[in-house]
Every structure is written in C-alpha cells, then in structure tokens.
C-alpha angles and dihedrals in degrees: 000000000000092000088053088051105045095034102055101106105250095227093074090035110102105248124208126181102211087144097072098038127102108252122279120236095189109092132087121248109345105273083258087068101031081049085058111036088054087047086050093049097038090046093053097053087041111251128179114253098247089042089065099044086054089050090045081053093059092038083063098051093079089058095042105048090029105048111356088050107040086045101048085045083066102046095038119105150198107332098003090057106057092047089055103038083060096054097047087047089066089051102031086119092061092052095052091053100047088066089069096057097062102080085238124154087229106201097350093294106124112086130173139351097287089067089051092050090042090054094053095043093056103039080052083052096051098033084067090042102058099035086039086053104060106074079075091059113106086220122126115258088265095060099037084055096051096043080059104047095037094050088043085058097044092053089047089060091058094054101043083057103064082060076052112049101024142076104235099100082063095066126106103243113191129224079042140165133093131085091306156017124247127284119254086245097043084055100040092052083058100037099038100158100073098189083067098052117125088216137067117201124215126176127195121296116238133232082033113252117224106242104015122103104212104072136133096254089043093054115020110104093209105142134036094247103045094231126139141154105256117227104191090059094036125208136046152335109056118235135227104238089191084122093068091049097054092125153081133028098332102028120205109230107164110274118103092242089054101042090045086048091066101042090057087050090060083041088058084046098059103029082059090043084050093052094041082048101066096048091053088053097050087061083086097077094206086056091044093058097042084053099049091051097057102038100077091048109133116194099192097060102033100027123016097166088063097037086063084049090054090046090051090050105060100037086058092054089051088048084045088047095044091049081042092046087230098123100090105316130318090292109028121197136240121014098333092064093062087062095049091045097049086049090058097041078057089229120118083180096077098062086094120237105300096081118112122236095257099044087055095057101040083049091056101050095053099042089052084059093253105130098226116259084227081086079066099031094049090062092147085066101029114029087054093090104059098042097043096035086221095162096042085059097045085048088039107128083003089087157352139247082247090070094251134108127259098226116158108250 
C-alpha cells in the first residue's frame, strides 16, 4: 500500500494546494461532526464497522467534489492546473451536483418552510430510488455493497447539514428541554399543515452577502467554536459568530462553554435526524433489503485488500479537512489537532511515534501539498461516483444545471 502510494510518479498524480488557501466557509459540519453523526447512526442500526466508515466516506463526496473542489480549481496554477482541471472535467457533473446537497439558500432562493420540506421529500424519494435500484445493477456483490453505503452517506450529508445551516436549532421549541431539539420530520408529523406553523425556518445565504445577516458564515454551526473567516467581510482575522447563535435551547453567548454548548446541541440534533433517516428510508422494502446486505460487511475478515483502501481513504479526508480547515475549526482540539497541525506544519514527523506507517505517509503527502494518490487507489470508494452518477440522482428534481435550485414557485 505504502509502496503504491510513494512510488506513482507525482507528476500524474492530481495536485491541490489547500495548504496555501484561505480558508473555505462552504461546507456542512466540519468532517469531525459529519464522522460522527454517520458512526452514531450506523452504530445504532448495527452496522458493521467497515460498513460505517464507508457510509462517513460518502458522507464526505458532497464536500469534496461541491466546496473543496470548486474552490481548489480557482486557486491552482501552471502544471498543477491543468492536471487537476482534467481530472475535474471528467467529473464536472458530480460537482454540480454536490452544491445541491448542503441545505444551503443558494443564492437567496430558498424561501419559506415548504422549500425546506420539498428539499427533504425529494432527496427521501431519491435516496430509495437509487438504494432500491441496485439490485438491478449487473454488477458483482462488492460493488452493489459499497453503491449502498456510499449513497446512504452522501444523503445523510445532506441531512446533517440542514442542523448545520439553518436556524432551526435556534426555535423555541415547547414543550422544550433535553440534548436536542426535535428533528424537522419529528415536527412536521405533528405539525402537518405547514401554512399553520409558528415558526419560520431560514438557513445561511450563500455566497455570503455583505450586510445581510442571514448568511451562511453568520448562522452554520460547523465547528465547535463558532469561528469562521468571514467573507463578506475578506481578509483576517476570523471572527467568533457566537453573537448570531444567541437562541434557542442552548444560547451562544461568547464563552467557549457556552458556544460549544450550542454547537453540541445542533450535533444531538443531527446525529438523532441521521438515525431517524435511515429508518424512513427502509420503509421502502427494496432499500431495506439492499441496506441490510451491505451493513454487516466486514472488510477485515472478507476482504483485507479493500479494507486498506477504505483506511487510506479516510485518513486522507481528515489530511484534505485539516489543509481545508474543515476538521473542526482552523485549530482543532484534542488529538486530532496534533494531526492537523502537524499537516499544516508539513511535517508528518512530527505525529509521535504512535502513527502507523501508513498514517504517516498519507500524512506527508498531504501536508507537502501533494493530494494523495489514495483519492484515486481507493477507486471502490472513490470512482463510484463518476461512473454511477450517485450524487446527480440524490440531487435529481433538487436543482438545475443553472446552480439554482429547482423549487416550485
């Protein structure tokens, strides 16, 4: 595995210079939360372990080919470019498609609660589409396990992300209290009349509009500080937004236990929405049965070359979050921390020495601005997505080639 990794010529391999980017506000929960929402939801329906982390991969896909990529294709230049700009050709479709799959209002076009509801009704619908339809796939039992889990993550991104973007964690919910609020489809089964509804729901603009409050840097609850560069307003330093997030059960006011408070309190949300998620979707008995193949696979035991593929492919999307500053923050705490920081240092050295071999290369190679070539190795995982289209279907009726959404009026 190493030797694949150290010995591809680096010319051919696809180069991305996160580590010398500002950092990028357009994203859901930092890729710490989104890892652990997806665990907490796989665990509860008892999923294998290997079955999750495929699940919190594809729960990565609508990050990496939406923000990180559109915004590395901008800042690239000469050689590195036009490597990259090939490769993102081939899977241009994908990206277009990723931008759907944030809860964003993109552009200010989402208005009102009924957009909201329509966006979760349709990405349910195509969610058991797509897992009920691949039975029908001539593809061998490998490939059939990994299209489920991987399109399960990437709809529970999507998901994770409305607790994320959006206000709703702010309302007063009554009766209230607990480590979270409800979930929007907890609420709406109660409430089902939505002309009738007390609250009215926003989430973040985006591209973040100077002057408005309601943008996506002002209300997303991505990381556990609730500090962000603000783009609306460029340049350093970044900026605590504790004072947009002073509502609701758990109020930010400033200090770190209470703004971390908060943030925790949007986390309980979606790890509860993720669970309650994947039951709605197994009402659909086809998509019931493909998940339940494919949730007790264990890669260890049945197939240890894969389950290296799957290892390389997650320690590079923590080396992309940390150049990215998408972890949990720019300076994450606790353990992880010392691996983002040492990614950013650029020196791999530095982990200690109770990194394994493979940590520590992947490591390097980010952190000396080379994108690991395991994005490419770990082509079960990866490559799924342009030749099976899986994030175009889940977006499918959600929006348009224009970039906007396709909301009825």
């Amino acid at each position: 595995m190493t030797h694949v990794l150290i010995g591809f010529p680096r010319r051919l391999a696809i180069l991305l210079f996160l580590a010398a980017m500002p950092r990028h506000p357009a994203a859901g929960f930092d890729s710490h939360w989104h890892q652990l929402c997806t665990q907490k939801a796989g665990e509860q329906f008892a999923f294998a372990e290997s079955a999750w982390k495929i699940m919190q991969l594809g729960n990565f896909s609508p990050d990496f080919f939406g923000p990180v990529s559109e915004y590395a294709s901008q800042k690239l230049v000469s050689q590195e470019l036009d490597v990259l700009n090939k490769y993102q050709d081939d899977k241009s479709p994908v990206r277009g498609a990723a931008v759907f799959l944030h809860f964003d209002n993109l552009n200010g076009d989402v208005r009102g609660n009924a957009s909201f509801d329509y966006l979760f009704r349709h990405l349910l619908d195509n969610t058991q589409k797509l897992l009920a339809g691949y039975s029908q796939l001539g593809v061998d039992d490998r490939v059939r396990k990994v299209l489920t889990l991987v399109t399960l993550g990437a709809s529970l991104h999507a998901v994770q992300d409305f607790y994320s973007h959006s206000d709703w964690t702010h309302n007063d919910f009554s009766p209230s209290g607990g480590a979270r609020a409800p979930t929007w489809l907890e609420y709406r089964s109660q409430h089902p009349d939505l002309s009738k509804w007390t609250i009215q729901v926003q989430s973040g603009i985006y591209p973040p509009v100077a002057g408005a409050r309601n943008t996506h840097t002002h209300m997303n609850h991505d990381n556990s500080r609730l500090v962000y560069l603000e783009p609306e307003n460029p340049g350093p330093p970044s900026r605590s937004q504790a004072s947009y997030h002073n509502a609701g059960a758990a109020p930010a006011r400033g200090d770190d236990d209470s703004n971390f408070a908060h943030q925790q309190f949007a986390v309980n949300t979606a790890i509860a929405a993720s669970i309650e998620w994947i039951g709605k979707v197994e009402e659909n008995p086809a998509a019931r049965n493909a998940i339940e193949a494919a949730k007790g696979w264990n890669l260890k035991q049945r197939d240890p070359h894969l389950a290296k593929e799957l290892e390389a492919g997650l320690l590079t999307e923590m080396a992309l979050s940390c150049l990215a500053g998408k972890w949990d923050g720019d300076d994450p705490p606790g353990e992880s921390g010392v691996i983002c920081r040492s990614v950013l240092d650029r020196r791999a050295s530095s982990l200690g020495g109770g990194t394994s071999r493979l940590e520590s290369e992947i490591i390097g190679l980010a952190a000396n601005v080379l994108m690991p070539y395991a994005l490419k190795f770990t082509g079960m995982f990866w490559d799924v997505h342009g030749q099976y289209h899986i994030l175009e279907k889940l977006a499918a009726d959600i929006g348009s080639d224009s970039g906007r959404y396709n909301l009825p009026k």
